[in-house]
N, C-alpha and C positions, 0 to 999 in steps of 0.2 A: 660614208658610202659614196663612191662615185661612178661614173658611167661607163660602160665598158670602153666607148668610143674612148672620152679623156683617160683610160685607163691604158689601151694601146696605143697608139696616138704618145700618150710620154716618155711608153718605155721605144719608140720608135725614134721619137726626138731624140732619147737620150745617146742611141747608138749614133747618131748625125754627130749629136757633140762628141763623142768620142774618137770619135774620126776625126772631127777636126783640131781637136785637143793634140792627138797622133801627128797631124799636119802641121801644126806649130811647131812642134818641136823637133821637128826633123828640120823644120825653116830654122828655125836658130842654132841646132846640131850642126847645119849646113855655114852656117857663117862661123862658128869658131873652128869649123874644120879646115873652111878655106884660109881661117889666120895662121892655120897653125902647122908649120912645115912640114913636119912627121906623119901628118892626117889627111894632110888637102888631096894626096891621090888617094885614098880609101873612100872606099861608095860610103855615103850618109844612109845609115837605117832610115829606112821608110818602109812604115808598114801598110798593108791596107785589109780593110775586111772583106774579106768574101762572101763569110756566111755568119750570121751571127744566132746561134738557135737558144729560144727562153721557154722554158715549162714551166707553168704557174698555173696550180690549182684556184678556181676560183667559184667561190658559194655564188648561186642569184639572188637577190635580194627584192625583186621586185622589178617587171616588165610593165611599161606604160607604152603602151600602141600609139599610133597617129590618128587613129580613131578610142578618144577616148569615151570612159564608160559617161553615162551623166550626171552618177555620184559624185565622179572626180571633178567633173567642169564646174560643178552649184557649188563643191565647195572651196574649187579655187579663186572663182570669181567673186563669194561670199566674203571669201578671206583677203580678198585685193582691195574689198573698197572698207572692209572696215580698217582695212591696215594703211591703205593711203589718203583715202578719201579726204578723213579728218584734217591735216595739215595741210594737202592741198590746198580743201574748200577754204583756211583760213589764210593762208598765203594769199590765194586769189583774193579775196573780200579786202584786206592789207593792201594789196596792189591795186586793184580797182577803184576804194579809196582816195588813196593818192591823187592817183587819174581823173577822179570826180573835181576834186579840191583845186588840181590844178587851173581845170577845163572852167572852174569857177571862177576861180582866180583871175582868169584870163578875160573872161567875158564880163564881171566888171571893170575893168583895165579898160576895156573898150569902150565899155560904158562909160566913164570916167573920163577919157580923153573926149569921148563925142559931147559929153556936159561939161566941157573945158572947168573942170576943178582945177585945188588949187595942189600943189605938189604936198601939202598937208593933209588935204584928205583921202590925195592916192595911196597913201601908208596907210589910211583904214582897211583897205582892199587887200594888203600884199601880205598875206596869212597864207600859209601852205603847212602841209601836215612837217615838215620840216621844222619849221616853228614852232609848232607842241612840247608842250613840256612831255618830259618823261612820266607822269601821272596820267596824263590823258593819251599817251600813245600804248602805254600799259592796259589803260579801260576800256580800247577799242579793242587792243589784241585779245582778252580775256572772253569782251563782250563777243567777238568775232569766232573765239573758240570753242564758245560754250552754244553760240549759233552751228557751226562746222557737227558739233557731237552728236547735235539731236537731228539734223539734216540726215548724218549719214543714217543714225540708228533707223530712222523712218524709210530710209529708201532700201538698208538691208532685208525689211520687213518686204518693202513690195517686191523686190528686186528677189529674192525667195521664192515667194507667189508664182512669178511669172516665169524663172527658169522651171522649177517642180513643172508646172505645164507644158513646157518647151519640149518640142521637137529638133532634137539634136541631131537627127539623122538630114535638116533641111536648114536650121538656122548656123547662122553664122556670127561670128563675131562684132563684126560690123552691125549685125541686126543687136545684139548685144548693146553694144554700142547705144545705138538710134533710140533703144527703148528706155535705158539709162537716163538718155538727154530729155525723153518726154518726162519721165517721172522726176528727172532733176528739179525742172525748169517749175514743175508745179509745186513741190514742197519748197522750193527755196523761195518765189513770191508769196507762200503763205508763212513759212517759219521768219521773212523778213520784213517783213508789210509792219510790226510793230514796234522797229527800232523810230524811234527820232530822227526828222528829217537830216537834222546837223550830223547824226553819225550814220547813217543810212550810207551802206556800203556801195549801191549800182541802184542806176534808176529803173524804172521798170519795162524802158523802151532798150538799157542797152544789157539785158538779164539775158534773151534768147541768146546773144555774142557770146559772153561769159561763162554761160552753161555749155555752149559750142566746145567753149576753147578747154574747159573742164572734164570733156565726155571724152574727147580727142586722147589727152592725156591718158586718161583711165582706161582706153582702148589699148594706148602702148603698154601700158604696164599687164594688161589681159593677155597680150600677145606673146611678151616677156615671159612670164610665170609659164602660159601654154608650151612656150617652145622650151624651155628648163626642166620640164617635169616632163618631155617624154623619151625615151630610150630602154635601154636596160643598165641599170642600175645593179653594183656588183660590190661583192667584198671580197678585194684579193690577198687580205691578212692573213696569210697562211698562220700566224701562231697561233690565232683563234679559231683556227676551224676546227679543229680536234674538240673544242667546248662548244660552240653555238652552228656551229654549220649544220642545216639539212642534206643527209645523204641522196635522196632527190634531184637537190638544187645544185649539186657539187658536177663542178668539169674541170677538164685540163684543158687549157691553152698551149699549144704550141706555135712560137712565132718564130716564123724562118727568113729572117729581113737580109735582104742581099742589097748587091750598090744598087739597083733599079728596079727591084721583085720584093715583094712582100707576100708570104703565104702564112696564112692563119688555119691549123690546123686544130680539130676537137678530136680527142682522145673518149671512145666508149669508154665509162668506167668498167671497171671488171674484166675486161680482153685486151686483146692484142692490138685488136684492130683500130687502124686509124679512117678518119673519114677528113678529106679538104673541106673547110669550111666556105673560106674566100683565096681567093689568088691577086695580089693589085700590081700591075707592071707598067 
């Protein structure tokens, strides 16, 4: 199933390349015409389109408005964070990590140089997640992932709650968003408050940041899905329509695509009569 837009839209492209497919090869008809004594005075075919006209019947399949309903938004949004959420939140906690270990790293380094040790016991210090064997960088990911599951499953819960009550006709995505990042920030300091300091993903001071940069994300990805899922959505497989098409849902297209004019014509079933739908010049 795809959109009517991508649906016209390629059979529109297509006639572009066929013109210029036509233009090619009148380019290269034109150079062995000029090699070739007996041809160089004859005109090189060159064709062009004037009018190029396509009728295709097409079923609807399904009309998503720019005001969508609020069944469709709880459960696209429902089905964004259980389908992203998970790998993100453990990517981030992975990456965060890192960054904790490093910033460690560093600040005893410092520490180290200001208690002039000796160059033996600055190799105590210079451990980075790099350094981990394969067993322990597997423990964190597992440990990280199985934090990420029960995160998400808890905020799918609130995160339910509070669309079901939403006012869609006032809230927006962005508010979306904001309420996300509150419910984030609270379940992740409580689901991680019981890891061990040594593998404790983000400290608790830089948690608001993390949930920021997390909420952001999942906004893009809201906005993604929202602008994907709305159009009209079409089936223009004529061999199936005789078996699965709704007579209802059924019209004809007719497209009248010139060098600089595009008409989109719909054909009444059943009469004669034609009605313009769009005109684009």
């Amino acid at each position: 199933m795809v959109k009517l837009s991508e649906f016209i839209g390629e059979l529109v492209s297509d006639i572009s390349d066929a013109r210029r497919i036509a233009d090619t090869n009148s380019a290269e008809l034109s150079q062995s015409y000029h090699a070739d004594p007996f041809l160089k005075g004859m005109p090189v075919p060159h064709y062009t389109i004037q009018e190029a006209e396509i009728k295709v019947p097409v079923s609807v399949n399904r009309v998503v408005s720019y005001k969508q309903n609020n069944d469709f938004l709880v459960t696209l949004i429902l089905s964004t964070v259980k389908l992203k959420l998970p790998q993100l939140l453990t990517n981030k906690l992975m990456e965060n990590y890192i960054k904790k270990r490093e910033k460690e790293q560093y600040e005893k380094k410092l520490q180290a140089a200001a208690d002039a040790v000796t160059d033996m016991q600055l190799n105590d210090v210079n451990m980075t997640f790099e350094n981990l064997d394969d067993k322990t960088k597997d423990d964190l990911r597992l440990l990280y992932a199985n934090k990420s599951n029960d995160i998400t499953d808890l905020l799918a819960v609130d995160m339910r709650d509070f669309l079901n009550s939403a006012n869609f006709d006032v809230i927006k995505l962005l508010d979306i968003r904001d309420k996300l990042i509150d419910m984030l920030t609270r379940i992740m300091a409580d689901k991680l408050a019981d890891i061990d300091d040594e593998k404790k993903p983000v400290s608790e001071e830089a948690l608001p940041a993390l949930v920021a940069e997390i909420g952001t994300e999942m906004f893009f990805e809201f906005a993604q899905k929202s602008e994907s899922n709305k159009g009209i959505f079409v089936d223009p497989g004529t061999g199936k329509l005789n078996e699965y098409f709704a007579k209802d849902n059924l019209m004809f297209l007719s497209l009248k695509v010139k060098e600089q004019d595009l008409d989109i014509v719909i054909e009444n079933d059943g009469s004669a009569g034609t009605q313009r739908f769009l005109s684009l010049n």
